[in-house]
C-alpha positions as CSV (number, residue, x, y, z in Angstrom):
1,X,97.8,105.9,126.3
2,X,97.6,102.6,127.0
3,X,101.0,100.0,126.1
4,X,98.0,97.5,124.3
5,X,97.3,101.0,122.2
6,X,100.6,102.2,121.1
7,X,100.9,100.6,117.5
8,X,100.9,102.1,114.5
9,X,99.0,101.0,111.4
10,X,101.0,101.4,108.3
11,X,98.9,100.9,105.0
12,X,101.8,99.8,102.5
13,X,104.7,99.5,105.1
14,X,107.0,97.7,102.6
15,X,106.7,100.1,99.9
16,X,109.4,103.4,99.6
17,X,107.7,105.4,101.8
18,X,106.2,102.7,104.0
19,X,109.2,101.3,105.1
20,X,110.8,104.0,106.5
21,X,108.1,104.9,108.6
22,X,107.9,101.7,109.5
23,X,111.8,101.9,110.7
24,X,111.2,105.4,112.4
25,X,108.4,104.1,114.5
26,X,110.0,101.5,115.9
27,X,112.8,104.6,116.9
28,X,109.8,106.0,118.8
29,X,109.0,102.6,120.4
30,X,105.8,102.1,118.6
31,X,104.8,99.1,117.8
32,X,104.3,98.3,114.1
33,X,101.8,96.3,111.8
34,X,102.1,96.4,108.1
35,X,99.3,95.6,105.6
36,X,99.9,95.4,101.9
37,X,98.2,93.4,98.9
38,X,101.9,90.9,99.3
39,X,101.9,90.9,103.1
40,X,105.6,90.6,102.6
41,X,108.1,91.8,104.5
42,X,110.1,95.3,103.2
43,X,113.6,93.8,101.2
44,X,116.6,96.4,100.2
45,X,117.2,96.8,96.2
46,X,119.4,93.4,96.6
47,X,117.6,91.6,97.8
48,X,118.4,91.5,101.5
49,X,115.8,91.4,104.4
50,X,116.9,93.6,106.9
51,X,116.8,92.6,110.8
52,X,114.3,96.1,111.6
53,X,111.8,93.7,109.6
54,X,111.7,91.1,112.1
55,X,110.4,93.2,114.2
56,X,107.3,94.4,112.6
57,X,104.0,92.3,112.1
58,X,103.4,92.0,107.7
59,X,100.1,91.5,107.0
60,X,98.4,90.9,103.5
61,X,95.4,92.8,103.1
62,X,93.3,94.7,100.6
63,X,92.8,98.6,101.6
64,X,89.4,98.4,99.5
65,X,88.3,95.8,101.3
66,X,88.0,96.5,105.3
67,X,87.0,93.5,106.2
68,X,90.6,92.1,105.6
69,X,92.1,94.4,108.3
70,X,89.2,96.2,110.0
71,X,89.3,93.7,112.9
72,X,93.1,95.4,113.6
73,X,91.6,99.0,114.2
74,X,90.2,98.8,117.2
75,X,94.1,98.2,118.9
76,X,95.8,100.7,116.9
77,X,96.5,104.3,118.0
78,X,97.5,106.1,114.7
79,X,97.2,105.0,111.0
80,X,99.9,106.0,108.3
81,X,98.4,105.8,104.4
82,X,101.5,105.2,102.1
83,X,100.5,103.8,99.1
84,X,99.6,105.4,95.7
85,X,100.8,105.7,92.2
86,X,103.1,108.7,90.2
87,X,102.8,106.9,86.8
88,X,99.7,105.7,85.1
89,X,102.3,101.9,84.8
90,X,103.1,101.2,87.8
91,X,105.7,99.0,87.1
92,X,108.3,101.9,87.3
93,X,108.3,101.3,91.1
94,X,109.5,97.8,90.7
95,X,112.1,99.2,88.3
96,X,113.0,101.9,91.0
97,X,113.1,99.5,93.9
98,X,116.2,96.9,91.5
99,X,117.5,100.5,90.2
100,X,117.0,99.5,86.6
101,X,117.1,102.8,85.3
102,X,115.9,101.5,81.8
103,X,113.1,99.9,83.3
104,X,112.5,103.4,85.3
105,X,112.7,105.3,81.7
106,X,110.3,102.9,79.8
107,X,107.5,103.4,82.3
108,X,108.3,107.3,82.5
109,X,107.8,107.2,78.6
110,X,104.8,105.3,78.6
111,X,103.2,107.5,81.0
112,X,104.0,110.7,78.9
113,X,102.5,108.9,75.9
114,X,100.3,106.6,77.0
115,X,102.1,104.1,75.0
116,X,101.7,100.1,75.6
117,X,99.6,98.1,78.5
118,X,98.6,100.1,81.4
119,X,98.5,97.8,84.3
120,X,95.8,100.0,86.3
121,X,93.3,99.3,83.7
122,X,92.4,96.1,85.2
123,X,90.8,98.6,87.9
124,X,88.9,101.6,86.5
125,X,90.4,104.8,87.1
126,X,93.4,103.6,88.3
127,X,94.4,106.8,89.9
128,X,91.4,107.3,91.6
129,X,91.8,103.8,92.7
130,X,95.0,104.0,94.5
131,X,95.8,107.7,95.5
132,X,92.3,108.3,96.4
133,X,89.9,105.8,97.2
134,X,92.2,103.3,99.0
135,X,92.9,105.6,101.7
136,X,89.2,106.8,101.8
137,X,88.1,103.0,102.7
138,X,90.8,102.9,105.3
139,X,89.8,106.3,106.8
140,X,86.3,105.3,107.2
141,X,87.3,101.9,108.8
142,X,89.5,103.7,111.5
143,X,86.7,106.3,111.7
144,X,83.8,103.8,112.6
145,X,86.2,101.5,115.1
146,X,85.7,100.9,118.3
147,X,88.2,101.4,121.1
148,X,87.9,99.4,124.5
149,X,89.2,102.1,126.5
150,X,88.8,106.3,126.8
151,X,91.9,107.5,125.4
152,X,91.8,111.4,126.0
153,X,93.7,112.6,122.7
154,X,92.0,112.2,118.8
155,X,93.8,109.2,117.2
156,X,95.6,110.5,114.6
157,X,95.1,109.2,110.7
158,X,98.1,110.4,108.8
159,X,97.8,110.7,104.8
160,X,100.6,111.2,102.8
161,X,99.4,113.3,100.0
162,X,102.1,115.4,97.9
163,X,102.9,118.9,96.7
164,X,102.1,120.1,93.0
165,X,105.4,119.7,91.6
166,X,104.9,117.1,88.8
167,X,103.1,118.8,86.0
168,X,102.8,118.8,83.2
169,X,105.4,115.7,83.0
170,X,103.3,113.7,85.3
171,X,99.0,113.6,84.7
172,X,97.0,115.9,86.6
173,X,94.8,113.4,87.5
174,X,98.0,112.5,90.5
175,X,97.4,115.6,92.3
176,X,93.6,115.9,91.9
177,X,92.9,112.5,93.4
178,X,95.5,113.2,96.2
179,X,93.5,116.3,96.5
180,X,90.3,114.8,96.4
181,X,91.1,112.4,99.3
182,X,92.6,115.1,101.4
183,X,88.9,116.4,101.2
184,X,87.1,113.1,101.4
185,X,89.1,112.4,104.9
186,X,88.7,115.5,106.0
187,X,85.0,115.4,105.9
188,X,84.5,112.4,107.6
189,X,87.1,112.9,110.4
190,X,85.9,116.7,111.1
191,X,82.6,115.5,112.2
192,X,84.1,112.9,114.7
193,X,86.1,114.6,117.1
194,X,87.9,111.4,118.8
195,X,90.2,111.7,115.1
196,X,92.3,114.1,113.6
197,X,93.5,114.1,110.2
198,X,97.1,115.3,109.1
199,X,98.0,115.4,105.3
200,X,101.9,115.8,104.3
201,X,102.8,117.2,101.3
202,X,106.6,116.3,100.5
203,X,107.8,117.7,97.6
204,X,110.1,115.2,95.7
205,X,111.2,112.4,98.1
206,X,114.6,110.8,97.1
207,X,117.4,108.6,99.3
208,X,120.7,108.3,97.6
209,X,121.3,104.2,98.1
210,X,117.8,103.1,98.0
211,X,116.6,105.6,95.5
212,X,120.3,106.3,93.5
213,X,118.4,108.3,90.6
214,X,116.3,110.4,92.5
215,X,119.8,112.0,94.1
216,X,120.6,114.0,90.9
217,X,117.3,115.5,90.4
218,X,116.9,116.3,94.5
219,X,120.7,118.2,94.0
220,X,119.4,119.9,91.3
221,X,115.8,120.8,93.3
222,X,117.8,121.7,96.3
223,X,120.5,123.8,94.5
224,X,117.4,125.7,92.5
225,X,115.1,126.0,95.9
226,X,118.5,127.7,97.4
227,X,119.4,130.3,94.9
228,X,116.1,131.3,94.7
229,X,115.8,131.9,98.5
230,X,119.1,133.8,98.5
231,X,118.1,136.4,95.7
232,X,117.8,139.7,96.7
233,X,114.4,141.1,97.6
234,X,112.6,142.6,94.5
235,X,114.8,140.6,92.4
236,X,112.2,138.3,90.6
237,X,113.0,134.8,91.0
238,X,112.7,132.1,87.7
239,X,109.5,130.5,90.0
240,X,107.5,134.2,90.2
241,X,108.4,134.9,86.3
242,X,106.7,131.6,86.1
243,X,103.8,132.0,87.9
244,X,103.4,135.4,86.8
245,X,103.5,134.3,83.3
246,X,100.9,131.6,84.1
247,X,98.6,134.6,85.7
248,X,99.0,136.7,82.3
249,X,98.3,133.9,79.7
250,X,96.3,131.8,81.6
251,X,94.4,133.7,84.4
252,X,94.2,130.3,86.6
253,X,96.2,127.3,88.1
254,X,98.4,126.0,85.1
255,X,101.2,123.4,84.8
256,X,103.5,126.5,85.0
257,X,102.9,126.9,88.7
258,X,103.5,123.4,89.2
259,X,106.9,123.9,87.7
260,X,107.2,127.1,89.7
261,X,106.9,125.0,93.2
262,X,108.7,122.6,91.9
263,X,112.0,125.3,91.2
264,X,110.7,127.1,94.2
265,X,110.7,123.9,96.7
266,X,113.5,122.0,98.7
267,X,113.4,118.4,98.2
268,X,113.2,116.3,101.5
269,X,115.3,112.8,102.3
270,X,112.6,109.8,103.3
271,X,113.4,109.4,106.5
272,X,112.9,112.8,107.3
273,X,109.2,112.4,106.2
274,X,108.9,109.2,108.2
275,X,110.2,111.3,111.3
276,X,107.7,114.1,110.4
277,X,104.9,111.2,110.3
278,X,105.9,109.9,113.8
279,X,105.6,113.5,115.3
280,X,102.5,113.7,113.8
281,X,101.6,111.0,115.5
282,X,102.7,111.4,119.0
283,X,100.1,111.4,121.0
284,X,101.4,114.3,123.1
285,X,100.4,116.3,119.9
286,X,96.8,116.6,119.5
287,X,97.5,120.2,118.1
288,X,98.8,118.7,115.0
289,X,95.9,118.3,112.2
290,X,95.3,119.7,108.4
291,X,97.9,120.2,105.8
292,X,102.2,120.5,106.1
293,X,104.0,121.2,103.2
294,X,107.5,120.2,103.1
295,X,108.7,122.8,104.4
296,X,105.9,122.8,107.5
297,X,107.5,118.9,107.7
298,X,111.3,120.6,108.3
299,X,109.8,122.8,111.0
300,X,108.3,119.3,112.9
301,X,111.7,117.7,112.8
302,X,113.7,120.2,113.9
Protein backbone atom coordinates (compact mmCIF):
# COMPACT_ATOMS: atom_id res chain seq x y z
CA UNK A 1 0.00 0.00 0.00
CA UNK A 2 1.10 3.04 -0.75
CA UNK A 3 2.66 5.60 2.39
CA UNK A 4 0.00 8.55 0.65
CA UNK A 5 -2.77 5.59 1.37
CA UNK A 6 -2.12 4.50 4.81
CA UNK A 7 -4.64 6.71 6.85
CA UNK A 8 -7.42 5.85 8.52
CA UNK A 9 -10.85 7.55 8.52
CA UNK A 10 -12.32 7.67 11.89
CA UNK A 11 -16.08 8.88 11.83
CA UNK A 12 -16.43 10.34 15.47
CA UNK A 13 -12.72 10.04 16.52
CA UNK A 14 -13.24 12.19 19.71
CA UNK A 15 -15.99 10.40 21.05
CA UNK A 16 -15.45 7.09 23.77
CA UNK A 17 -14.90 4.81 21.26
CA UNK A 18 -13.37 7.01 18.68
CA UNK A 19 -10.66 8.14 20.53
CA UNK A 20 -9.13 5.11 21.35
CA UNK A 21 -8.94 3.94 17.94
CA UNK A 22 -7.74 6.90 17.06
CA UNK A 23 -4.71 6.32 19.72
CA UNK A 24 -4.26 2.64 18.58
CA UNK A 25 -3.78 3.62 15.06
CA UNK A 26 -1.28 5.77 15.51
CA UNK A 27 0.41 2.43 17.60
CA UNK A 28 0.16 0.85 14.16
CA UNK A 29 1.63 3.87 12.36
CA UNK A 30 -1.45 4.87 10.57
CA UNK A 31 -2.07 8.03 9.94
CA UNK A 32 -5.25 9.51 11.43
CA UNK A 33 -8.09 12.03 10.31
CA UNK A 34 -10.98 12.58 12.57
CA UNK A 35 -14.45 13.97 11.48
CA UNK A 36 -17.16 14.86 13.89
CA UNK A 37 -20.16 17.39 13.85
CA UNK A 38 -17.45 19.72 16.67
CA UNK A 39 -14.29 18.93 14.60
CA UNK A 40 -12.70 19.21 17.99
CA UNK A 41 -9.99 17.55 19.15
CA UNK A 42 -10.58 14.35 21.86
CA UNK A 43 -10.16 15.99 25.75
CA UNK A 44 -9.85 13.56 29.02
CA UNK A 45 -12.91 13.89 31.67
CA UNK A 46 -10.78 17.12 33.03
CA UNK A 47 -10.44 18.72 30.77
CA UNK A 48 -6.91 18.06 29.47
CA UNK A 49 -5.96 17.66 25.75
CA UNK A 50 -3.62 14.98 25.55
CA UNK A 51 -0.32 15.27 23.35
CA UNK A 52 -1.60 11.76 21.04
CA UNK A 53 -4.19 14.62 19.77
CA UNK A 54 -1.59 16.70 18.21
CA UNK A 55 -1.00 14.23 16.10
CA UNK A 56 -4.23 13.49 14.46
CA UNK A 57 -5.97 15.75 11.78
CA UNK A 58 -9.84 16.92 13.57
CA UNK A 59 -12.09 17.72 11.14
CA UNK A 60 -15.80 18.98 11.43
CA UNK A 61 -18.01 17.36 9.27
CA UNK A 62 -21.62 16.02 8.99
CA UNK A 63 -21.80 12.02 8.27
CA UNK A 64 -25.29 12.72 6.48
CA UNK A 65 -23.86 15.04 4.44
CA UNK A 66 -20.87 13.59 2.12
CA UNK A 67 -20.10 16.40 0.53
CA UNK A 68 -18.42 17.74 3.79
CA UNK A 69 -15.89 14.85 3.84
CA UNK A 70 -16.23 12.85 0.64
CA UNK A 71 -13.38 14.76 -0.96
CA UNK A 72 -11.09 12.85 2.02
CA UNK A 73 -12.02 9.26 0.63
CA UNK A 74 -10.28 8.97 -2.12
CA UNK A 75 -6.69 9.03 0.21
CA UNK A 76 -7.88 6.89 2.82
CA UNK A 77 -7.26 3.16 3.19
CA UNK A 78 -9.82 1.96 5.90
CA UNK A 79 -12.83 3.80 7.51
CA UNK A 80 -13.84 3.23 11.27
CA UNK A 81 -17.78 4.26 12.10
CA UNK A 82 -17.89 5.14 15.80
CA UNK A 83 -20.73 7.16 16.47
CA UNK A 84 -24.30 6.23 17.62
CA UNK A 85 -26.55 6.53 20.55
CA UNK A 86 -27.57 3.94 23.74
CA UNK A 87 -30.21 6.38 25.12
CA UNK A 88 -33.03 8.02 23.38
CA UNK A 89 -31.24 11.64 25.38
CA UNK A 90 -28.20 11.73 24.48
CA UNK A 91 -26.98 13.95 26.85
CA UNK A 92 -25.95 10.91 29.13
CA UNK A 93 -22.68 10.79 27.10
CA UNK A 94 -21.71 14.23 28.13
CA UNK A 95 -22.64 13.24 31.70
CA UNK A 96 -20.43 10.08 31.20
CA UNK A 97 -17.50 11.91 29.63
CA UNK A 98 -17.41 14.81 33.26
CA UNK A 99 -18.38 11.46 35.33
CA UNK A 100 -21.49 13.09 36.71
CA UNK A 101 -23.07 10.09 37.74
CA UNK A 102 -26.33 12.08 38.49
CA UNK A 103 -26.32 13.46 35.18
CA UNK A 104 -25.61 9.67 33.89
CA UNK A 105 -28.89 8.53 36.13
CA UNK A 106 -31.27 11.35 34.85
CA UNK A 107 -30.75 10.46 31.23
CA UNK A 108 -30.94 6.60 32.10
CA UNK A 109 -34.37 7.42 33.74
CA UNK A 110 -35.64 9.44 31.01
CA UNK A 111 -34.84 6.88 28.57
CA UNK A 112 -36.81 4.15 30.59
CA UNK A 113 -39.76 6.51 30.76
CA UNK A 114 -39.57 8.61 28.22
CA UNK A 115 -39.81 11.44 30.62
CA UNK A 116 -38.78 15.16 29.61
CA UNK A 117 -37.14 16.68 26.23
CA UNK A 118 -35.64 14.17 23.91
CA UNK A 119 -32.84 15.91 22.19
CA UNK A 120 -33.10 13.51 19.02
CA UNK A 121 -36.48 14.73 18.19
CA UNK A 122 -35.03 17.60 16.42
CA UNK A 123 -34.13 14.69 13.83
CA UNK A 124 -36.84 12.11 13.16
CA UNK A 125 -36.19 8.81 14.31
CA UNK A 126 -33.32 9.65 16.13
CA UNK A 127 -32.04 6.12 16.40
CA UNK A 128 -32.34 5.50 12.94
CA UNK A 129 -30.60 8.68 12.44
CA UNK A 130 -27.46 7.99 14.30
CA UNK A 131 -26.84 4.15 14.71
CA UNK A 132 -28.04 3.53 11.29
CA UNK A 133 -28.23 5.93 8.67
CA UNK A 134 -25.08 7.93 9.45
CA UNK A 135 -22.89 5.09 8.81
CA UNK A 136 -25.00 4.08 5.69
CA UNK A 137 -24.20 7.65 4.04
CA UNK A 138 -20.52 7.17 4.92
CA UNK A 139 -20.43 3.54 3.53
CA UNK A 140 -21.77 4.60 0.29
CA UNK A 141 -19.37 7.63 0.04
CA UNK A 142 -16.24 5.29 0.64
CA UNK A 143 -17.99 2.78 -1.67
CA UNK A 144 -18.44 5.17 -4.79
CA UNK A 145 -14.61 6.79 -4.22
CA UNK A 146 -12.14 6.88 -6.35
CA UNK A 147 -8.56 5.68 -5.75
CA UNK A 148 -5.54 7.07 -7.87
CA UNK A 149 -3.70 3.93 -7.62
CA UNK A 150 -4.46 -0.20 -7.89
CA UNK A 151 -4.19 -1.26 -4.38
CA UNK A 152 -4.40 -5.16 -4.53
CA UNK A 153 -6.37 -5.80 -1.07
CA UNK A 154 -10.39 -4.63 -0.54
CA UNK A 155 -10.28 -1.40 1.65
CA UNK A 156 -11.69 -2.26 4.65
CA UNK A 157 -14.96 -0.23 6.18
CA UNK A 158 -15.12 -1.13 9.80
CA UNK A 159 -18.68 -0.63 11.65
CA UNK A 160 -18.92 -0.82 15.12
CA UNK A 161 -22.26 -2.33 15.79
CA UNK A 162 -22.96 -4.12 19.32
CA UNK A 163 -24.16 -7.30 20.83
CA UNK A 164 -27.84 -7.80 22.20
CA UNK A 165 -27.15 -7.22 25.68
CA UNK A 166 -29.26 -4.08 26.59
CA UNK A 167 -32.82 -5.18 26.66
CA UNK A 168 -35.36 -4.63 27.86
CA UNK A 169 -33.52 -1.64 29.93
CA UNK A 170 -32.39 -0.02 26.80
CA UNK A 171 -35.18 0.31 23.54
CA UNK A 172 -35.07 -2.19 20.98
CA UNK A 173 -34.98 0.18 18.48
CA UNK A 174 -30.71 0.35 19.55
CA UNK A 175 -30.12 -3.06 18.34
CA UNK A 176 -32.46 -3.08 15.31
CA UNK A 177 -31.02 -0.04 13.66
CA UNK A 178 -27.40 -1.37 14.42
CA UNK A 179 -28.84 -4.38 12.78
CA UNK A 180 -30.33 -2.76 10.06
CA UNK A 181 -27.06 -0.97 9.05
CA UNK A 182 -25.02 -4.09 9.33
CA UNK A 183 -27.40 -5.18 6.41
CA UNK A 184 -27.58 -1.98 4.63
CA UNK A 185 -23.51 -1.98 4.38
CA UNK A 186 -23.32 -5.22 3.68
CA UNK A 187 -25.38 -5.02 0.58
CA UNK A 188 -23.71 -2.34 -0.91
CA UNK A 189 -20.13 -3.48 -0.17
CA UNK A 190 -20.81 -7.26 -1.28
CA UNK A 191 -21.47 -6.20 -4.78
CA UNK A 192 -18.10 -4.21 -4.97
CA UNK A 193 -15.35 -6.39 -4.44
CA UNK A 194 -12.49 -3.65 -4.05
CA UNK A 195 -14.35 -3.28 -0.12
CA UNK A 196 -14.86 -5.44 2.60
CA UNK A 197 -17.07 -4.89 5.39
CA UNK A 198 -16.30 -5.91 9.15
CA UNK A 199 -18.96 -5.31 11.96
CA UNK A 200 -17.79 -5.72 15.72
CA UNK A 201 -20.09 -6.56 18.22
CA UNK A 202 -18.51 -5.60 21.78
CA UNK A 203 -20.59 -6.47 24.41
CA UNK A 204 -20.46 -3.79 27.23
CA UNK A 205 -17.40 -1.47 26.65
CA UNK A 206 -16.16 0.16 29.96
CA UNK A 207 -12.39 1.77 30.96
CA UNK A 208 -11.98 2.21 34.72
CA UNK A 209 -10.51 6.10 34.58
CA UNK A 210 -12.26 7.36 31.61
CA UNK A 211 -15.42 5.49 32.15
CA UNK A 212 -15.29 5.00 36.37
CA UNK A 213 -19.03 3.68 36.47
CA UNK A 214 -18.94 1.38 33.84
CA UNK A 215 -16.01 -0.64 36.00
CA UNK A 216 -18.62 -2.08 38.50
CA UNK A 217 -21.11 -3.27 36.09
CA UNK A 218 -18.06 -4.84 33.69
CA UNK A 219 -16.79 -6.76 37.27
CA UNK A 220 -20.06 -7.83 37.72
CA UNK A 221 -20.42 -9.05 33.73
CA UNK A 222 -17.05 -10.53 33.86
CA UNK A 223 -17.54 -12.32 37.24
CA UNK A 224 -21.08 -13.74 35.84
CA UNK A 225 -19.59 -14.55 32.10
CA UNK A 226 -16.80 -16.63 34.33
CA UNK A 227 -18.92 -18.79 36.59
CA UNK A 228 -21.05 -19.62 34.00
CA UNK A 229 -18.19 -20.90 31.74
CA UNK A 230 -16.74 -22.92 34.71
CA UNK A 231 -20.07 -24.84 35.55
CA UNK A 232 -19.97 -28.28 34.95
CA UNK A 233 -21.32 -29.64 31.72
CA UNK A 234 -25.04 -30.50 31.93
CA UNK A 235 -25.31 -28.25 34.77
CA UNK A 236 -27.76 -25.54 33.37
CA UNK A 237 -26.36 -22.24 33.49
CA UNK A 238 -28.72 -18.90 34.82
CA UNK A 239 -28.23 -17.68 30.80
CA UNK A 240 -29.81 -21.25 29.26
CA UNK A 241 -32.71 -21.19 32.14
CA UNK A 242 -33.18 -17.89 30.54
CA UNK A 243 -33.31 -18.47 27.20
CA UNK A 244 -35.01 -21.67 27.68
CA UNK A 245 -37.74 -19.85 29.51
CA UNK A 246 -37.96 -17.29 26.74
CA UNK A 247 -38.35 -20.48 24.10
CA UNK A 248 -41.34 -21.86 26.37
CA UNK A 249 -43.32 -18.60 27.01
CA UNK A 250 -42.45 -16.79 24.16
CA UNK A 251 -41.55 -19.13 21.24
CA UNK A 252 -39.20 -16.21 19.64
CA UNK A 253 -36.39 -13.70 20.33
CA UNK A 254 -37.41 -11.90 23.66
CA UNK A 255 -35.70 -9.34 25.97
CA UNK A 256 -34.86 -12.56 28.10
CA UNK A 257 -32.16 -13.62 25.64
CA UNK A 258 -30.82 -10.32 25.60
CA UNK A 259 -30.33 -10.65 29.38
CA UNK A 260 -29.12 -14.20 28.74
CA UNK A 261 -26.05 -12.77 26.53
CA UNK A 262 -25.69 -10.23 28.62
CA UNK A 263 -24.98 -12.87 31.92
CA UNK A 264 -23.57 -15.18 29.37
CA UNK A 265 -20.93 -12.54 27.78
CA UNK A 266 -17.42 -11.14 29.00
CA UNK A 267 -17.18 -7.46 28.88
CA UNK A 268 -14.15 -6.04 26.85
CA UNK A 269 -11.83 -2.89 27.93
CA UNK A 270 -11.86 -0.01 24.96
CA UNK A 271 -8.67 -0.25 23.89
CA UNK A 272 -8.95 -3.79 23.26
CA UNK A 273 -11.74 -3.02 20.67
CA UNK A 274 -9.65 -0.24 19.12
CA UNK A 275 -6.81 -2.98 18.80
CA UNK A 276 -9.35 -5.43 17.28
CA UNK A 277 -10.37 -2.42 14.82
CA UNK A 278 -6.73 -1.92 13.68
CA UNK A 279 -6.31 -5.65 12.98
CA UNK A 280 -9.27 -5.52 11.12
CA UNK A 281 -7.84 -3.11 9.32
CA UNK A 282 -4.39 -4.22 8.38
CA UNK A 283 -4.13 -4.50 5.05
CA UNK A 284 -2.23 -7.78 5.35
CA UNK A 285 -5.85 -9.07 6.29
CA UNK A 286 -8.11 -9.17 3.53
CA UNK A 287 -9.56 -12.47 5.06
CA UNK A 288 -11.13 -10.46 7.67
CA UNK A 289 -14.88 -9.48 6.73
CA UNK A 290 -18.66 -10.08 8.32
CA UNK A 291 -19.54 -10.18 11.91
CA UNK A 292 -17.02 -10.70 15.39
CA UNK A 293 -18.59 -10.81 18.48
CA UNK A 294 -16.60 -9.98 21.46
CA UNK A 295 -15.35 -12.80 21.96
CA UNK A 296 -14.30 -13.30 17.98
CA UNK A 297 -12.59 -9.58 18.98
CA UNK A 298 -10.43 -11.52 21.96
CA UNK A 299 -9.37 -14.18 19.45
CA UNK A 300 -7.95 -11.05 16.88
CA UNK A 301 -5.95 -9.52 19.70
CA UNK A 302 -4.39 -12.33 21.02
Amino acid sequence: MSPSLRTILVVGGNGFIGSAVCRAALRHGYRVTSISSSGRPFQTPNGHTPTWTEKVEWLRADALRPETYSHLLPSVWAVVHTIGTLLADSKYKDALRRQDLAGAVESFVKGLTGAGHNPLEERPNGYETLNRDSAVRVAEAFVNSDVNEELGRPRPFIYISAEDIFRPVIPAAYIDTKREAEVLIDGMIKANTNYRGVYLRPSLVYHPHLRPYTAVAAALLDLSSTIQSKLPKGVPTPSELLQRLSTTLIGNPSALDSVARALSLPPIHVDQVAEAICVAADEGRPDLRGVYGVREMRELIR
